[in-house]
SERO-4910 file (N, C-alpha, C, O; in steps of 0.05 Angstrom, whole numbers):
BEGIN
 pado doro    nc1    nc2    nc3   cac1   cac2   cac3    cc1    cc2    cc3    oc1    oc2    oc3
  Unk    A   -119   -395    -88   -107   -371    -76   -129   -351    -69   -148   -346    -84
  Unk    A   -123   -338    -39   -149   -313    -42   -150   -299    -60   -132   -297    -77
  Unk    A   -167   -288    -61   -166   -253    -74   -161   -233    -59   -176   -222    -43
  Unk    A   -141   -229    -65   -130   -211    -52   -122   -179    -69   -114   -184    -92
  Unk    A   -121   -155    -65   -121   -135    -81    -92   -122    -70    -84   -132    -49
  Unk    A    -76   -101    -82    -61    -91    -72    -70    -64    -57    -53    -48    -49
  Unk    A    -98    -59    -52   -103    -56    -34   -119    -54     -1   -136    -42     12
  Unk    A   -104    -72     -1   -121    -85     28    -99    -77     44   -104    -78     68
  Unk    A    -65    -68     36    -49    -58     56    -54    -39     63    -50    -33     87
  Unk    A    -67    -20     44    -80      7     49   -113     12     67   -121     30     82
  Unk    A   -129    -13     59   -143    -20     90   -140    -27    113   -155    -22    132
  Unk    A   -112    -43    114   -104    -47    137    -94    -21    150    -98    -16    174
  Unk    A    -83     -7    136    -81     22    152    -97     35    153    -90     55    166
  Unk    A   -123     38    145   -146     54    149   -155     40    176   -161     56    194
  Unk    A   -155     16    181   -166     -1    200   -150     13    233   -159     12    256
  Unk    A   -130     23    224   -114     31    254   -108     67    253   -103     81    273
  Unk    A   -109     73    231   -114    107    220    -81    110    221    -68    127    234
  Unk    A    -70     88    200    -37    108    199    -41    114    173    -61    126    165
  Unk    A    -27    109    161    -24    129    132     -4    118    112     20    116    116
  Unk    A    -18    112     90      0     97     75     33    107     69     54     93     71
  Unk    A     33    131     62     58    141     66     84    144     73    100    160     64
  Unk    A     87    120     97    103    122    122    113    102    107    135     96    116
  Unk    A    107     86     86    129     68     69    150     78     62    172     66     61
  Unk    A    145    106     56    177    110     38    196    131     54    215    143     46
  Unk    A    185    130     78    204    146     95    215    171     95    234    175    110
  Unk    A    206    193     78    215    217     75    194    243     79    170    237     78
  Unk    A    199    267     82    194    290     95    176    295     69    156    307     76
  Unk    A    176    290     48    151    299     26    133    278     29    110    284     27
  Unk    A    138    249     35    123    237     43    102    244     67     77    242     68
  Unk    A    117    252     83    103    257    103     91    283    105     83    292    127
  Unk    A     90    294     84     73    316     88     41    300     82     21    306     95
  Unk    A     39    287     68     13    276     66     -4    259     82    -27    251     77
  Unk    A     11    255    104      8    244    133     -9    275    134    -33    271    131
  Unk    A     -5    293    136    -23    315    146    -40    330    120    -50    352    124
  Unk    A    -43    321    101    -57    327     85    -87    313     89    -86    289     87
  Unk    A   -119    328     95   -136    321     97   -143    307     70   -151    284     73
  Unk    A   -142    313     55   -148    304     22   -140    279     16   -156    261      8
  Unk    A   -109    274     18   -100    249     20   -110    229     30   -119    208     20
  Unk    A   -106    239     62   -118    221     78   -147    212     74   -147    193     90
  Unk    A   -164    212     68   -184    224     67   -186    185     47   -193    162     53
  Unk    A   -174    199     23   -175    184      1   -154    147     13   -158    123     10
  Unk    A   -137    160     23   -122    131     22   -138    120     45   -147     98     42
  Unk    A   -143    133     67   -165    117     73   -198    109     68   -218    112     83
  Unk    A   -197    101     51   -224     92     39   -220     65     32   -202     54     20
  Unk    A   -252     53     44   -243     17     38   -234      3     24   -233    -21     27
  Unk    A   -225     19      4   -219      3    -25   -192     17    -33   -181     14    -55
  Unk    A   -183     33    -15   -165     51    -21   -164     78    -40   -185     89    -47
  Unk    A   -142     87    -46   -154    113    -75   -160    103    -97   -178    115   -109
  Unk    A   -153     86   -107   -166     73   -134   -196     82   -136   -204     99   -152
  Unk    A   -216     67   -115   -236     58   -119   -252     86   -111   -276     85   -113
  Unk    A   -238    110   -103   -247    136   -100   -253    154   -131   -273    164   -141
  Unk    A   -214    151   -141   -209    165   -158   -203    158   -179   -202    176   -196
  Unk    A   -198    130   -189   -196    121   -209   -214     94   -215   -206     70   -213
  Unk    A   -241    102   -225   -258     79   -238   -253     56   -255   -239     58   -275
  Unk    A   -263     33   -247   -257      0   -248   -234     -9   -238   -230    -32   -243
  Unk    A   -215      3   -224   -192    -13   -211   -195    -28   -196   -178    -46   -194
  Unk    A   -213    -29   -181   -208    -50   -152   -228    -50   -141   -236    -28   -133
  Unk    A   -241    -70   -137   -260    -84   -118   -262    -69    -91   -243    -69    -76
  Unk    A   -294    -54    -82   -286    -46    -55   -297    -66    -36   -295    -62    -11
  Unk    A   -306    -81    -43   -313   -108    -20   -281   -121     -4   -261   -126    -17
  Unk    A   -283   -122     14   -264   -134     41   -273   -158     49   -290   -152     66
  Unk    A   -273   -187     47   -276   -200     65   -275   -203     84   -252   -199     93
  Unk    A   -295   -212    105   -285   -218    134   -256   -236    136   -245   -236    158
  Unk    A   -248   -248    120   -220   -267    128   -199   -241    130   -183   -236    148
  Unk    A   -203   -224    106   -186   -216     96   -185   -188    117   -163   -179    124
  Unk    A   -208   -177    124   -210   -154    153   -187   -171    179   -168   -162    192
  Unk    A   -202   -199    179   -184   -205    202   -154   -205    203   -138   -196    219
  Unk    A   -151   -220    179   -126   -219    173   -108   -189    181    -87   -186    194
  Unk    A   -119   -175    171   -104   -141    169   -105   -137    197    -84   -127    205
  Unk    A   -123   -140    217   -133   -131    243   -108   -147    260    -92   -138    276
  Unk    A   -111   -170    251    -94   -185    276    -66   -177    267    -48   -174    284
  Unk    A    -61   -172    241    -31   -167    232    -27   -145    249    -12   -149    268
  Unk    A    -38   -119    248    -32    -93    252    -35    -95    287    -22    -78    298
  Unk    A    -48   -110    303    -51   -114    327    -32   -121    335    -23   -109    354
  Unk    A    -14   -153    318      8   -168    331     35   -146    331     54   -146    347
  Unk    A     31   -132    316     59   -117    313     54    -85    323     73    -70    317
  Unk    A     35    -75    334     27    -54    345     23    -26    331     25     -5    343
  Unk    A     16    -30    298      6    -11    291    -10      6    307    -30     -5    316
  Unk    A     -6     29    313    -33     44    330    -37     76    311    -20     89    299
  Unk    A    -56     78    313    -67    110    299    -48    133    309    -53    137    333
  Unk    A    -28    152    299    -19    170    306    -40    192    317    -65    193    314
  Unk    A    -21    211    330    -36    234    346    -47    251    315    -39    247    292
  Unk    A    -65    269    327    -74    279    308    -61    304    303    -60    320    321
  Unk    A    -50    309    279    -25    321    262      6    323    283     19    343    289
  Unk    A     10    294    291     34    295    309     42    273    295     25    264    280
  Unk    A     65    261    298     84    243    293     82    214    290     70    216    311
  Unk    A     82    194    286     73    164    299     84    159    325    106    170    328
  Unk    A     74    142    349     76    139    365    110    123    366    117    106    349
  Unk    A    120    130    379    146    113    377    174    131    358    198    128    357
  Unk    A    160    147    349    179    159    327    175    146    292    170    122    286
  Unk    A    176    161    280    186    139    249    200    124    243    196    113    220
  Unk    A    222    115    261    230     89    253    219     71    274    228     51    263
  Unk    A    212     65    286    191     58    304    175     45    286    177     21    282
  Unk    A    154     67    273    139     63    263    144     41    225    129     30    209
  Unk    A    171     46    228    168     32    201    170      4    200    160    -11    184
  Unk    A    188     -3    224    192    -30    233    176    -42    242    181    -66    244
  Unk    A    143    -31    253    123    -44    262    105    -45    239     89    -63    237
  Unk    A    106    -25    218     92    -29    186    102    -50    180     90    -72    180
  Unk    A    127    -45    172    149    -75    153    142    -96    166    139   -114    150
  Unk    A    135   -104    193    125   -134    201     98   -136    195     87   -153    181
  Unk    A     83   -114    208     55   -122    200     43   -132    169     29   -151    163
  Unk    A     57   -111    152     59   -112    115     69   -146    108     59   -162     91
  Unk    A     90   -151    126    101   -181    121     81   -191    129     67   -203    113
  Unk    A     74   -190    153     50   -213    165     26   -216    147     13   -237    142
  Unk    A     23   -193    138      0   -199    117     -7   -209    103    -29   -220    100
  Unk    A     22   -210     80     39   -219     63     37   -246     61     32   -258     40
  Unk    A     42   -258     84     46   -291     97     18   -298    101     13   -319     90
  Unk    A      1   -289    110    -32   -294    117    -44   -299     87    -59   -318     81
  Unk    A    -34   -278     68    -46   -282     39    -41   -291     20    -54   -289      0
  Unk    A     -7   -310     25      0   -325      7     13   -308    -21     16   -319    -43
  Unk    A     18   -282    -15     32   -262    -32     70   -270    -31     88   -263    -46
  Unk    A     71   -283    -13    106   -280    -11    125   -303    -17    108   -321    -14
  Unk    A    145   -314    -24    157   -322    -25    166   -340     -4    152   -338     16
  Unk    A    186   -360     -3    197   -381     21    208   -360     38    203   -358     62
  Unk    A    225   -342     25    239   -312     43    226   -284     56    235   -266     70
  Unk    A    206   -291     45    182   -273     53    193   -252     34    196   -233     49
  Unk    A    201   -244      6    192   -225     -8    170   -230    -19    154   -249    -14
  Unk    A    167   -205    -42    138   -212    -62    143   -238    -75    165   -245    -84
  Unk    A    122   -252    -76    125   -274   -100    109   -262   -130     85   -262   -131
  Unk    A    125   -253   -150    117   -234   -166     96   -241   -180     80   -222   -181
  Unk    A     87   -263   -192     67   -291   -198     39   -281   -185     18   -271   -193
  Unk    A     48   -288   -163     16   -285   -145      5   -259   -140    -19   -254   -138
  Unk    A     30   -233   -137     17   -216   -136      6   -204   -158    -18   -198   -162
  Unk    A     18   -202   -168      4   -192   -203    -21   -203   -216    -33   -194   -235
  Unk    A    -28   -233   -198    -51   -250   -207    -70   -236   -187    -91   -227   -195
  Unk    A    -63   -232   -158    -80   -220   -140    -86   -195   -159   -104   -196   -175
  Unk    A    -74   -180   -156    -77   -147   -170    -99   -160   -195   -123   -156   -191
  Unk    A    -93   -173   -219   -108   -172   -246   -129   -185   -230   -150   -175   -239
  Unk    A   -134   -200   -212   -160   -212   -204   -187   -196   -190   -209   -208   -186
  Unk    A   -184   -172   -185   -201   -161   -178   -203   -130   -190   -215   -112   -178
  Unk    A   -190   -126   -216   -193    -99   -222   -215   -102   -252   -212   -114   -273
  Unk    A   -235    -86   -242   -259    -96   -265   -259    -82   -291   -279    -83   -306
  Unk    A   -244    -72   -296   -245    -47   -324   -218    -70   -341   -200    -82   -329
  Unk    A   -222    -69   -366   -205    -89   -387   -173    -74   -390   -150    -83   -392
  Unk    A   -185    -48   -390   -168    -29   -406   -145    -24   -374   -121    -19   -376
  Unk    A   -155    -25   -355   -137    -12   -327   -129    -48   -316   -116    -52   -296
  Unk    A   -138    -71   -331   -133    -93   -316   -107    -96   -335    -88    -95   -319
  Unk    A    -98    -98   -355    -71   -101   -362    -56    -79   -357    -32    -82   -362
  Unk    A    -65    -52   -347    -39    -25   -338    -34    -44   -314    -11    -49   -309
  Unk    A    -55    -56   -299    -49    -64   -270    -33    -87   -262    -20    -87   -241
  Unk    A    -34   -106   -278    -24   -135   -282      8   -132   -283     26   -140   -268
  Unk    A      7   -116   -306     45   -103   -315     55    -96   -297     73   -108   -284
  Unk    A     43    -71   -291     48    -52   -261     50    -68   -242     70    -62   -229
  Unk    A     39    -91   -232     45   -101   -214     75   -121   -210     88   -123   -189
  Unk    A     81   -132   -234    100   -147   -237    124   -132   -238    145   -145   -235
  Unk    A    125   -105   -241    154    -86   -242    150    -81   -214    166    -92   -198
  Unk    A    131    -65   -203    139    -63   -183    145    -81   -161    155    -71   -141
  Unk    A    142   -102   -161    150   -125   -139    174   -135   -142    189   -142   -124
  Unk    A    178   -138   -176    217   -140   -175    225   -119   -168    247   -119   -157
  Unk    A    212    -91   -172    227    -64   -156    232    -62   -131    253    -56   -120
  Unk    A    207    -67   -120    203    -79    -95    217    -90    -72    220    -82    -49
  Unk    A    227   -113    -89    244   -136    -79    272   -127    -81    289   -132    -64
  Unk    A    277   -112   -103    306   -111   -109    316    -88    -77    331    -95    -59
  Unk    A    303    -61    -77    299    -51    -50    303    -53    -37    321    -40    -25
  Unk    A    285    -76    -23    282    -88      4    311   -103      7    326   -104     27
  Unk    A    314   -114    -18    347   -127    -16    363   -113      2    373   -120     23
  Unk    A    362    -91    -11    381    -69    -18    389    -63     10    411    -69     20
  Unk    A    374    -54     18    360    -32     44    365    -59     80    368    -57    104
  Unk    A    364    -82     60    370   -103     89    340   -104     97    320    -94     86
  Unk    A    343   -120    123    305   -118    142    316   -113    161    339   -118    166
  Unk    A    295   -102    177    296    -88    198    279   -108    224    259   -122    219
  Unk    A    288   -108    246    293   -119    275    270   -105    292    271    -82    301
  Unk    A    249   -123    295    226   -113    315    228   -125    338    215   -146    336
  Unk    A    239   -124    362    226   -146    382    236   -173    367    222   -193    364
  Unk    A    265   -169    359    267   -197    351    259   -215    328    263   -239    325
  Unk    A    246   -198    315    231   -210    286    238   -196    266    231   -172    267
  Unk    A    253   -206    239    268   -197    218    240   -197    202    223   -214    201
  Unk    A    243   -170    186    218   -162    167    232   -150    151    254   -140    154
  Unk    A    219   -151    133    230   -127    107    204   -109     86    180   -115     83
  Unk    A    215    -89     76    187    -82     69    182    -82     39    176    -62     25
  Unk    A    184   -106     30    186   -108     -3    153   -102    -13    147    -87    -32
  Unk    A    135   -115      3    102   -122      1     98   -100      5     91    -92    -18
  Unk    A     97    -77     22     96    -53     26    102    -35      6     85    -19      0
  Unk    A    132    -35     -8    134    -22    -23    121    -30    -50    113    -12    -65
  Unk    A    117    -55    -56    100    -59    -84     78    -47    -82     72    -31    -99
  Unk    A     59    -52    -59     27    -40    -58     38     -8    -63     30      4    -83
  Unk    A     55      5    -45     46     32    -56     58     36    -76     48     56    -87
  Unk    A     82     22    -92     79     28   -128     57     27   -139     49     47   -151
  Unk    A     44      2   -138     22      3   -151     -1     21   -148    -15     28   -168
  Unk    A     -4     26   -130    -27     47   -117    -23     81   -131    -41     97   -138
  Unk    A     14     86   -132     16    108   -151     19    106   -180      9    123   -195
  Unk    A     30     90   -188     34     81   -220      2     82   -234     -5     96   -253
  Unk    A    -15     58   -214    -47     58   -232    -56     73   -222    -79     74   -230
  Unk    A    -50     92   -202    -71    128   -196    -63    145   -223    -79    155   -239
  Unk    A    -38    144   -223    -22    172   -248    -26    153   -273    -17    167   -292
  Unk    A    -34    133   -282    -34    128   -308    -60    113   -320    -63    103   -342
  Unk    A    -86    117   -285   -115    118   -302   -114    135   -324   -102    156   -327
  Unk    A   -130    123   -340   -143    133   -366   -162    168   -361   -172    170   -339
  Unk    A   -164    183   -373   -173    196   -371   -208    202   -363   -221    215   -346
  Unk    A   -214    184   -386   -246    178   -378   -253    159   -347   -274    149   -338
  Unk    A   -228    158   -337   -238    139   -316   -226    158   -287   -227    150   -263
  Unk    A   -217    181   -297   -212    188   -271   -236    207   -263   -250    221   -277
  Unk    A   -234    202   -233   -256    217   -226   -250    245   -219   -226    250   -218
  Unk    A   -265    262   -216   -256    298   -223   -271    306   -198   -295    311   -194
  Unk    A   -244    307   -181   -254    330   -161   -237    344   -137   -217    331   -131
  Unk    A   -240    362   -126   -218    374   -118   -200    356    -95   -177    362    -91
  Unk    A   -212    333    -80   -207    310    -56   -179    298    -82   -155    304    -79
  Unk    A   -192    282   -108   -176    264   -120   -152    279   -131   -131    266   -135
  Unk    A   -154    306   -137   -144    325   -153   -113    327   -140    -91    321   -150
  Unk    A   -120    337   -111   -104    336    -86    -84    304    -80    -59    303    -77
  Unk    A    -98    288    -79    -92    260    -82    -69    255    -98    -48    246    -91
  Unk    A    -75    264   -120    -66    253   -149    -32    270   -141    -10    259   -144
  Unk    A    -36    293   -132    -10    314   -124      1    306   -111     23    317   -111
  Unk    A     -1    282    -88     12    282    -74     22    252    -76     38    241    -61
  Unk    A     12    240    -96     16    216   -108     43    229   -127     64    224   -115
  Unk    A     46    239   -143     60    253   -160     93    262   -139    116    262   -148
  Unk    A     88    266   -126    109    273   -106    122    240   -102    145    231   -107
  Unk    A    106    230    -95    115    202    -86    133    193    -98    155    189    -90
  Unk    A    123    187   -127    143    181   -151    163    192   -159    184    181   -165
  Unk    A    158    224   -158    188    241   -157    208    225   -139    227    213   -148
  Unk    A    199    227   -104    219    214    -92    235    198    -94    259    200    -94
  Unk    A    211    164    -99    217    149   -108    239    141   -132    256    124   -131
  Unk    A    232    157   -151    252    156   -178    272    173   -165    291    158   -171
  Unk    A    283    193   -152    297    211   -150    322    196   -145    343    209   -141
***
């Protein structure tokens, strides 16, 4: 199996400048679409982990794994929104061209299932396989396995959505950004990094989960 990290969905959106955010579909979400700080942070090669929270995640990218994200986000027309304007197409637009691209990814990396949800197994092996700290590799491993049955149960929930004819759903999507806020808000203390960029980050990470749980 590659190695694959849970975040390389969040490089694949650095790769086209959208914003991890746009997973969960709501107006506090999307305030961080215009937050420089955030952005700032979720786009970084390795995602916010590897900014703000020390030993989580590998910031090396493979070339397979660049291509992979490139041609996903190309086939389904991810494109960079205007700058502090809207995504191109509108937000649901835009979620239905995430939800395929996130699937396509999904399918390229051997993360999904015969149905194309998470396959909970592999992701949680992806996630523990590249996070180098002992103490954040079992928060991450766990974390990963709730959130992809959370994930999954969701995506159930919620149905998939219709691109051009191609049924997607956004289960893979929503696990990476569980995990991305669960192991941001419950690094260890000595491992978070201190500064006003991550600080910001961390706030608007915190919102997420409100939503989310709400």
């Amino acid at each position: 199996m590659a190695s694959v990290t849970v975040f390389l969905f969040a490089a694949c959106v650095a790769l086209v400048g959208a914003d991890l955010s746009l997973y969960d579909f709501s107006p506090v979400l999307l305030e961080s679409h215009h937050s420089s700080s955030f952005s700032r942070v979720a786009r970084s090669p390795g995602g916010p982990h590897d900014r703000c929270c020390q030993g989580s995640g590998d910031k090396i990218i493979s070339d397979q794994q660049k291509s992979d994200m490139e041609e996903c986000a190309k086939q389904y027309g991810v494109e960079k929104p205007a700058a502090g304007g809207p995504p191109k197409g509108g937000l649901e637009e835009m979620k239905k061209k995430m939800a395929c691209a996130g699937q396509c990814l999904g399918q390229k990396q051997g993360l999904l299932d015969s149905d194309n949800y998470v396959d909970v197994d592999k992701f949680s092996a992806s996630v523990a396989a590249v996070v180098t700290d002992s103490d954040i590799k079992a928060l991450a491993e766990e974390t990963a396995k709730k959130c992809a049955q959370e994930a999954n149960e969701k995506a159930k929930a919620s149905g998939e959505v219709d691109y051009n004819g191609t049924k997607c759903n956004l289960a893979l999507g929503r696990a990476m950004m569980c995990v991305h806020i669960e192991v941001e808000l419950n690094c260890p203390d000595d491992k978070k990094v201190k500064s006003d960029e991550c600080d910001k980050a961390r706030e608007h990470m915190k919102k997420m989960k409100e939503h989310k749980d709400s």
